[in-house]
N, C-alpha and C positions, 0 to 999 in steps of 0.2 A: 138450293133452288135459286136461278137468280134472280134478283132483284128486278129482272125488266119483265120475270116469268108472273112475279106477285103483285107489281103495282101493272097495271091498267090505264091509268094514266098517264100520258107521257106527252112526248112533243114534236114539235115536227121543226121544220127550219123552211125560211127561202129559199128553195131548193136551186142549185147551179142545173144549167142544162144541159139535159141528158139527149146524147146525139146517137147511141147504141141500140136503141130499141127496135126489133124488128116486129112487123106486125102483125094483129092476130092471127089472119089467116096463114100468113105464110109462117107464124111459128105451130100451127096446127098439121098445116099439110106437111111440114118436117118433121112435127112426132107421129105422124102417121103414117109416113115411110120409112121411118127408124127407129119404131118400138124393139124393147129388147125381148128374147127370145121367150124370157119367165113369159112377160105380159102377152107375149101370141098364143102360148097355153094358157090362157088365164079363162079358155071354156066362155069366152062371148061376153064377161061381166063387165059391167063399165064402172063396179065398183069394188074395193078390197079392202078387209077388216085384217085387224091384229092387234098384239097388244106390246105392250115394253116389259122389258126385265122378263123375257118368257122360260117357263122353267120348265126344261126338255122332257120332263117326266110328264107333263100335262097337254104338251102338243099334240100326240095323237087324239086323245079325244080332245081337245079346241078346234084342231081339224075338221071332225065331225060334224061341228056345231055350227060352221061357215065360217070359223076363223083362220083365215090363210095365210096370215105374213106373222113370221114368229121373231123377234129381237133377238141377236145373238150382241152380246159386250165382249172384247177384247179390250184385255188392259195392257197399255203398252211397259206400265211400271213392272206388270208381273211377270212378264216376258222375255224384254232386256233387261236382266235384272244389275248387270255389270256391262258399261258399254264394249259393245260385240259379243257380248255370253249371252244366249238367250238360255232357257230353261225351257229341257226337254219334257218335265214333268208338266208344265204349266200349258207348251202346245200340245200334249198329250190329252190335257183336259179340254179343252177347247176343240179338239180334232171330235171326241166322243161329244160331244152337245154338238158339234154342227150335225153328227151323223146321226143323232137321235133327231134331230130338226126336218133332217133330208129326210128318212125313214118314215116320219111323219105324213112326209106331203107338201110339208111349206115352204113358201117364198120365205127367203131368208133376209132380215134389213140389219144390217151391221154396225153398229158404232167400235169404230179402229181404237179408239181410246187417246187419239194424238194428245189429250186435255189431259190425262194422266201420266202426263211426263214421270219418267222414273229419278230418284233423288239424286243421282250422280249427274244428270245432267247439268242441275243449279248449281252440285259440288263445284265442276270440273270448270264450268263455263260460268263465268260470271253475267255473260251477254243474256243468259238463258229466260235469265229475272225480268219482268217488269219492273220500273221504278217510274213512281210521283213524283210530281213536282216538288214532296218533302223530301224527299229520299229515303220511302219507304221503299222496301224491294219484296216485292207480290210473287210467290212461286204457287200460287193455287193452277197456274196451265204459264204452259212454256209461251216464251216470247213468239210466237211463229209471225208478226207483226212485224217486228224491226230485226229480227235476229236471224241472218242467212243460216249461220251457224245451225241454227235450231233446225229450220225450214233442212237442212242434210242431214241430220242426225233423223228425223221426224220421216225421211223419207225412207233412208236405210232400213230404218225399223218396217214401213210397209211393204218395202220391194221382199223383205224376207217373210212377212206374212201371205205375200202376193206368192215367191217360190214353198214355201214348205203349205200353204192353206188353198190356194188361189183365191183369187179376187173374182175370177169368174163362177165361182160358188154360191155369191150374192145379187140377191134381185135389187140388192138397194144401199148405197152406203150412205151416211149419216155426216154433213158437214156443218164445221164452226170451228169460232176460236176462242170462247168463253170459257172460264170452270166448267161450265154443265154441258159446254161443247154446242152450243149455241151463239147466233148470230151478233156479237156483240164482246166490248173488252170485257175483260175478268171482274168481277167487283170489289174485290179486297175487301177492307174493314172500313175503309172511311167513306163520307159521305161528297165530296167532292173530289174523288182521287182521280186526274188526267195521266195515263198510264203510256207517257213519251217522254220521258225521262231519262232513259236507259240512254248508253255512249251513243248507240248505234243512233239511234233517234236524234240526237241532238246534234251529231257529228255532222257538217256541210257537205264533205263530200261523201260519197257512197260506202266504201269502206268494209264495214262489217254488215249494211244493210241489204234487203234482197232487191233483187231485179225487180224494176217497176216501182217500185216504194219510194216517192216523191221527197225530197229533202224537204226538210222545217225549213220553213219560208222566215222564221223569228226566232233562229237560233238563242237559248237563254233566257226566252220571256216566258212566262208564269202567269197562270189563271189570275185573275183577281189584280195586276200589276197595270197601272193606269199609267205608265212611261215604258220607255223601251231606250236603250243608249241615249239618255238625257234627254228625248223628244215624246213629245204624247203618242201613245200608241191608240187609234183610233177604233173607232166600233167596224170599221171596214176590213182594217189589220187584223182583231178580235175573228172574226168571220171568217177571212183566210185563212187566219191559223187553224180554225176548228176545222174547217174545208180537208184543210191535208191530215188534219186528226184521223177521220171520217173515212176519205180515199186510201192513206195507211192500211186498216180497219178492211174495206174491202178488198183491197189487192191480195189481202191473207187468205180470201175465200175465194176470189180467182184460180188461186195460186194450188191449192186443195183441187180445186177442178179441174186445171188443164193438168196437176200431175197426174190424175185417178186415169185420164183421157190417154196420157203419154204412156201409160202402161194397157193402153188395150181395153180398160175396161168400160164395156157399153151400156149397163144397167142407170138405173137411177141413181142420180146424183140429191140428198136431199140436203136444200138448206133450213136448219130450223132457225125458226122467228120466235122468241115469249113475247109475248105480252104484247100489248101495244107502240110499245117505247113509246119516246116524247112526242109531242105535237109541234107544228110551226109558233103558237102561238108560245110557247117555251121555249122553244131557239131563241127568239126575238126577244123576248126577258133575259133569258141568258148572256147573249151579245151584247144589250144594253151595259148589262152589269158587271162586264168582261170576265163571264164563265166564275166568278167568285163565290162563296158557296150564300149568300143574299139570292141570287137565282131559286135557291130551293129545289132544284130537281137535280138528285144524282143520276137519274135516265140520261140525261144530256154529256154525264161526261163518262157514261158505258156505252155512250156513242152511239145507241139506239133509234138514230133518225130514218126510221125505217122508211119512211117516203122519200127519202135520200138515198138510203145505203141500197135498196131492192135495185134500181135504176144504174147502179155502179156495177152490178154484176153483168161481167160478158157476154155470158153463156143461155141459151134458153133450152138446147137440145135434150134431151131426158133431163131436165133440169129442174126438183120440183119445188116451189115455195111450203115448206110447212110451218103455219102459221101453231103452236103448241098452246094455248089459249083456248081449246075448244071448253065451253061449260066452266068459262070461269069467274061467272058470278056476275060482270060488269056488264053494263048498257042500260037504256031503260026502254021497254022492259028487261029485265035483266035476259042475257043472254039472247037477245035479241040474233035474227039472220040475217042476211042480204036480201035488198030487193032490186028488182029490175031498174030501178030510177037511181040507183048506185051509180050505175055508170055514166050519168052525167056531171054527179060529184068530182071535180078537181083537186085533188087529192095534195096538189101544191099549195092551193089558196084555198081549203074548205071555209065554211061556212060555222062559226064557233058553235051550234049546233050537236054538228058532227063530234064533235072531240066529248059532248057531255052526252050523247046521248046513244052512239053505234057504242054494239059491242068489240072487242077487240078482236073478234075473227072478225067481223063484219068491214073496220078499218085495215087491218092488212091485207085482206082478199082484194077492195078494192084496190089497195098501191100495188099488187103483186098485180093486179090487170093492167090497171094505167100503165104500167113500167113492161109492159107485151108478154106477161108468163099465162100460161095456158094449164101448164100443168100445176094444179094445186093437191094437196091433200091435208088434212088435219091431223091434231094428236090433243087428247083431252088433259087437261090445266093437272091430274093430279088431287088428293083430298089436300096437298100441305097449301096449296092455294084458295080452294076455294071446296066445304064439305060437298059431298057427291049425296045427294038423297034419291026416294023412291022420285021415277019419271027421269032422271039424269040422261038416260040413254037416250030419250027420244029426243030430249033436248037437246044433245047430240048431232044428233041425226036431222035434226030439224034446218042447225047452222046448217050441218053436211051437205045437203039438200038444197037450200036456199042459192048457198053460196059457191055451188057448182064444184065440191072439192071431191076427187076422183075417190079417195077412201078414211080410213080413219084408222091413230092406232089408239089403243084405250091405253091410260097409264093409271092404274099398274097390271103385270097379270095378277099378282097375287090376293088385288082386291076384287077378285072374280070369283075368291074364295073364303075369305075372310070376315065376312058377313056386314060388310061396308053396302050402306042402306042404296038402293037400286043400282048396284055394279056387279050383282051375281052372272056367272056364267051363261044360268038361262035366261037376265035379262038381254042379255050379249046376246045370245043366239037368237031370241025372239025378234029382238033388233035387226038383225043381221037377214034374218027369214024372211025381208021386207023387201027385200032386194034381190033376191033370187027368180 
């Protein structure tokens, strides 16, 4: 799980501005002319349940229950298992769960697995890697960041899930570039690890890097280095570097979007969000300190300045924000929702308030509006962050509801059966019954 899904706490930055945003109404009256086909059958709801890790044996009756969006995982490692061999046996398994999914009844939400690079990649390609500023090299998820290289191999791999599966099979695909395939770098092991290291990344001219992916403005300088080619390197300079860390970072999820777009597909596009990441008032400690690990927040260098990076994305067209923090523990009261007086909060310059006291759906939801997204939905934290007890669900539902987010997927399915204290099936259904 990552680290931006567990901590709650995070930071934010002085955010550069954002000249991209189109506004509410007009991104409303554009999903409201260009819902995708799932959603024009979706029988009049304005809301849709499901869960993660769904296990095709249990769909039809989840079905039953009001639960209509079922997870399907594709692994891209068990797939391609030798670059251009795919394994007939492994799309064979995967062809039988979508068509247990279909037979079901459900909208189908997809994670492709890009984050599951298979090991020949890192073999073959040394670009593949992440590497810090030590020269550690990170293969927990492929470079799709700095590494064109990857960004073609990563594509190959879906054009042939897109021909032997189709892509229009799916009500929903799953976007990021983290381990857990979330909005944010990889985490590795260490606790200040800046993950632009690698040739591409440090290389001046473009080279092996992808289109759009802005050159290192300080080629060679390093977190924590208070000189640059024998001159001080200033807290301005500090700032810019982390700028192009950041834009890096989200031209990766641009980049995810307008492929899914180039191949036809008009579904939902979801980006997940963990956690709160950092606040401004941790940027600003950060930059003082030149990103050195005296800063104390490793949120800041997973790049998680989610009032920043929400704002870099392009796209708002079936585009959803999902904030994955639903019920997880933080705010005071804990798990606190939105209210109406949210939207006067400036989300660039809060109020320090704000950072101790909203919960973390409560602070993303707001920067996914201020930054003109319309379309939101949730996904619950999970027990490995925060225990799930009797009443979970309403509380739930409560965020849900407050904070205007179109549906929710519960994570896990299995804890629906497992006797994980208020996650049972028929707490889910009785849930769910509220909105019918």
């Amino acid at each position: 799980m990552n680290p931006a899904r567990r901590q709650a706490a995070g930071t934010g930055s002085g955010a550069a501005p954002y000249r991209r945003h189109l506004s509410v109404l007009a991104a409303a009256l554009l999903v409201a002319a260009c819902a995708p086909a799932a959603v024009e059958r979706d029988e009049g709801r304005s809301h849709v349940f499901g869960t993660l890790q769904t296990m095709p044996e249990k769909a039809r009756l989840e079905r039953s229950k009001g639960i209509r969006v079922a997870h399907l995982q594709i692994f891209w490692d068990r797939y391609e298992t030798r670059e251009g061999h795919f394994s007939s046996r492994y799309l064979d398994s995967v062809r039988g769960s979508l068509e247990r999914l279909q037979r079901a009844g459900s909208l189908i939400e997809v994670s492709l697995g890009l984050h599951h690079a298979p090991g020949w990649l890192f073999d073959e390609y040394p670009e593949a890697a992440y590497v810090d500023q030590d020269g550690n090299r990170l293969t927990d998820a492929p470079n799709m960041v700095f590494s064109q290289t990857v960004r073609e191999k990563a594509q190959r791999y879906v054009e042939r899930v897109d021909r032997e599966i189709g892509l229009d099979n799916f009500w929903a695909i799953r976007v990021g570039v983290s381990g857990t395939g979330e909005f944010g770098y990889p985490s590795g092991d260490g606790d200040n690890s800046y993950w632009a290291f690698d040739a591409n990344a440090q290389s001046p001219d473009r080279a092996g890097r992808p289109p759009g992916t802005p050159a290192n403005p300080s080629p060679g300088w390093k977190p924590g280095q208070r000189d640059y080619r024998g001159r001080e390197f200033t807290e301005a300079q500090v700032s810019t570097w982390y700028d192009w860390y950041l834009l890096a970072l989200s031209n990766a999820v641009n980049w995810q979007i307008e492929y899914y777009r180039s191949l036809r597909y008009s579904g939902f596009l979801k980006v997940l969000v963990a956690g709160s990441g950092y606040y401004p008032r941790d940027y600003k400690r950060a930059v003082q300190r030149h990103l050195d690990e005296s800063a104390g927040n490793r949120l800041v260098a997973l790049g998680v300045g989610f009032f920043r990076t929400l704002g870099e994305i392009r796209h708002r067209h079936n585009v959803q924000i999902v904030p994955t923090s639903l019920v997880d523990g933080t705010g005071k009261p804990r798990n606190n929702g939105c209210s109406p007086e949210d939207r006067h909060v400036n989300v660039l310059a809060p109020p320090h308030r704000v950072h101790d006291e909203w919960s973390s759906m409560r602070w993303v939801t707001r920067i996914a509006r201020q930054h003109g997204f319309t379309l939101l939905s949730g996904e619950s934290a999970g027990t490995r962050v925060s225990p799930y007890y009797p009443g979970v669900m309403s509380a739930a539902a409560r965020q849900m509801d407050t904070c205007g987010l179109r549906g929710l997927m519960w994570a896990f399915d299995n804890n629906l059966y497992d006797g994980t204290p208020g996650s049972s099936l028929a707490d889910y259904s009785a849930m769910i019954s509220g909105y019918d």
